[in-house]
N, C-alpha and C positions, 0 to 999 in steps of 0.2 A: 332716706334713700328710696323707699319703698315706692311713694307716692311720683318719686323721678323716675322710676324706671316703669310703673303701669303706666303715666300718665305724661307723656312726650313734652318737651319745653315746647313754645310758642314757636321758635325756628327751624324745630324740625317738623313739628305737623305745618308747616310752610311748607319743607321741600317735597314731604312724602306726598300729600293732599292738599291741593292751591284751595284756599278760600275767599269769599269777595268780603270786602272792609263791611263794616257793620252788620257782623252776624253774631245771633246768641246761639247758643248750643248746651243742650244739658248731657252728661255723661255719668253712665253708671257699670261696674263689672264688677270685677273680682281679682283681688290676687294671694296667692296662696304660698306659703314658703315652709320651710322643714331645716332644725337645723339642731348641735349639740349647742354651739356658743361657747365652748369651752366648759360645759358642765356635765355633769355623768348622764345626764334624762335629756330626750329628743324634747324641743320646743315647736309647736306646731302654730302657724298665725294665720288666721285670713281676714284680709283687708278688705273693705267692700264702699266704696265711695259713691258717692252724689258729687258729681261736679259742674255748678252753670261759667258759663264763660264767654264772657263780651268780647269780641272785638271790634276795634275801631280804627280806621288810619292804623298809625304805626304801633298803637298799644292792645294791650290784651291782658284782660281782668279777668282772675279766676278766684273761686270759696269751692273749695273742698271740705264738704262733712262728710268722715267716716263710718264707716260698724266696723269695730275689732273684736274677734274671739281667736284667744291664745291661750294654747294646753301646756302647761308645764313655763309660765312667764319668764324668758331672761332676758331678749331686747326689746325694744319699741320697734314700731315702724321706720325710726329715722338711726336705727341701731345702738339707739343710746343705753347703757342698763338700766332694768328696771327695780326698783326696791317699795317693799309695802309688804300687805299681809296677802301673798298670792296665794290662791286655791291653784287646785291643781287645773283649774277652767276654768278662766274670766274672759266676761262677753259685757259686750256695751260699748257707747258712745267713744269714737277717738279725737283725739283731737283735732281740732279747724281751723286751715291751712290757707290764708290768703295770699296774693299775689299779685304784682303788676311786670308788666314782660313790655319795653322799649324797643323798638327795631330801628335802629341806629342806623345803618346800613342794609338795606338790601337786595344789596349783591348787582345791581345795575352800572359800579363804578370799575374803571376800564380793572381795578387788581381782580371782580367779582368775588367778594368777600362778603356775607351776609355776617351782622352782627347784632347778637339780640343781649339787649341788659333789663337780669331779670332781678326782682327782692320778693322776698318771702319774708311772710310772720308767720307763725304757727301757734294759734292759742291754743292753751291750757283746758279742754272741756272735756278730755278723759279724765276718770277716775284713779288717781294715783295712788290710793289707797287697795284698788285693786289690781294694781300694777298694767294699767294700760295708758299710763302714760306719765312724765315726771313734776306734773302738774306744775311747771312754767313754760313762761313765754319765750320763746326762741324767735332769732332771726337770721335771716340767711340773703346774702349777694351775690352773685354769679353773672357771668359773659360766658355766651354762646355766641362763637364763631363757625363756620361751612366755608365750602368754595366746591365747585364741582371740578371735576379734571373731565372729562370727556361725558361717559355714562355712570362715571363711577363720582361719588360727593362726597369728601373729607368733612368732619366734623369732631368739635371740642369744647368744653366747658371746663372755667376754672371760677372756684367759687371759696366762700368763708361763711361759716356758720359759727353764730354764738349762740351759745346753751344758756340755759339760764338751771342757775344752781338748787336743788332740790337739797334739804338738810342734811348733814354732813356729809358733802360730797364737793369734790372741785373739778365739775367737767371744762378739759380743754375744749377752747374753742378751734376746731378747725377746718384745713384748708382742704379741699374736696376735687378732682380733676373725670373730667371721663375723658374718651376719645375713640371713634370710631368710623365707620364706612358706611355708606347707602346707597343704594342701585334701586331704580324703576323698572321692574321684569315687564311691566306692561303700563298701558294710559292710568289704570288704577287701580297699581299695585306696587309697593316699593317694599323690599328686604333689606334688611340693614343688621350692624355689628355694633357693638360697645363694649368698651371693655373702663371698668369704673376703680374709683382709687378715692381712700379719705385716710387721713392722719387718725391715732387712735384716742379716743375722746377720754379715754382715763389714764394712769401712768402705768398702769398695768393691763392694758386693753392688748388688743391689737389692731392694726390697719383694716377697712374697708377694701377689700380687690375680691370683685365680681366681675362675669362676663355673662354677658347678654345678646340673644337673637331674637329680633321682634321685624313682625311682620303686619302693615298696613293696606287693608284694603277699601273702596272707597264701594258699596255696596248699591246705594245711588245717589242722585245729587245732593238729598239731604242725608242719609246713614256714611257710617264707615264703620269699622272695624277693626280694632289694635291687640295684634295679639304678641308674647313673649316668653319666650324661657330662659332659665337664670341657673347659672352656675359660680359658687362663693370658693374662694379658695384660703381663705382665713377662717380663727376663730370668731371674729365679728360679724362677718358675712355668712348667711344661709346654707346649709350643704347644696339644696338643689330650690328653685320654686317656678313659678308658672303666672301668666296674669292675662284677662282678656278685657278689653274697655269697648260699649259699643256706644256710639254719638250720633245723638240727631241736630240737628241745623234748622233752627228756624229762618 
């Protein structure tokens, strides 16, 4: 989830900041999160990504390589548990996150309904051993839907992720939902709401329900600026955290 909520799907950085068909863009920030997870010791994460990203016509290619440093290790970045021999502070390599994002619709057809179909893989190139990551391959499917109502843009994602099982362990695969609002306060600037929701990945976990405020600014033709804060209201989810992405445009 982590890498969803620093780093916007293909249809919303659509509505927030128009781009022209074949552009690459490389993107690097930070996000930062603080949480118990259901365990007696505060877990501390920050995420730190490289991300280049094509787009062309109706698709959009993204590879995310992370940096992960986590104090006190209990989730991943995708909230999964982690198990190995944690120190009390492991740093390094996270896992690498590909993707293709389809724009199906958008949004010109008299219902205007913008609809983006996205897949994800995420390879195994953290260290599972020092619990940064559960060293298999995951995959994940998802549809991103929008519609604007006047100033105000409805938006939704429902998706499926399958884990891939690390030794004695039987992660569910599951089903993942957001939903939220976005307003343009100006030519290039849009504020926006989410509020996010996943089934819980072990029998004894619990649910994903985070709420999010992120704010896009478009700084000039080539930069922008994504910034967000995060509020988890479960044990799977973070107590509080933070993220800023800054992108240039070639």
């Amino acid at each position: 989830m982590r890498a969803a909520r620093l780093i916007m799907p293909g249809l919303l950085v659509s509505l927030t900041v128009p781009t022209l068909a074949d552009e690459l863009s490389v993107s690097t920030g930070f996000d930062y999160s603080r949480g118990r997870y259901g365990t007696p010791a505060t877990s501390e994460t920050w995420y730190v990504p490289v991300v280049a990203k094509y787009e062309t016509g109706p698709m959009i290619y993204k590879l995310t390589v992370p940096y992960l440093r986590i104090t006190n290790p209990a989730v991943g970045p995708a909230g999964e548990p982690l198990s190995g021999d944690c120190g009390s502070v492991e740093s390094g390599l996270g896992d690498t996150v590909a993707s293709a994002d389809y724009l199906l619709l958008d949004g010109s057809a008299s219902a205007g309904v913008m609809v983006d179909l996205i897949g994800k893989v995420k390879l195994p190139t953290a260290d599972e051993d020092n619990c940064l990551g559960t060293g298999k391959t995951d995959y994940s499917a998802q549809i991103d839907l929008a519609r604007a109502f006047g100033a105000i843009t409805g938006f939704a994602t429902l998706g499926w992720r399958k884990f891939g099982d690390p030794s004695d362990t039987d992660f569910r695969d599951p089903i993942f939902t957001s939903v939220g609002l976005l307003t343009r306060l100006a030519p290039a600037t849009s504020l926006g709401a989410a509020y996010d929701w996943r089934q819980k990945v072990t029998s004894d976990g619990d649910e994903i329900q985070e709420f999010s405020l992120f704010l896009t600014q478009r700084l000039s033709p080539s930069w922008k600026v994504q910034l967000y804060a995060l509020k988890g209201f479960s044990d799977a989810s973070p107590d509080s955290g933070g993220g800023l992405m800054l992108s240039h445009s070639f």
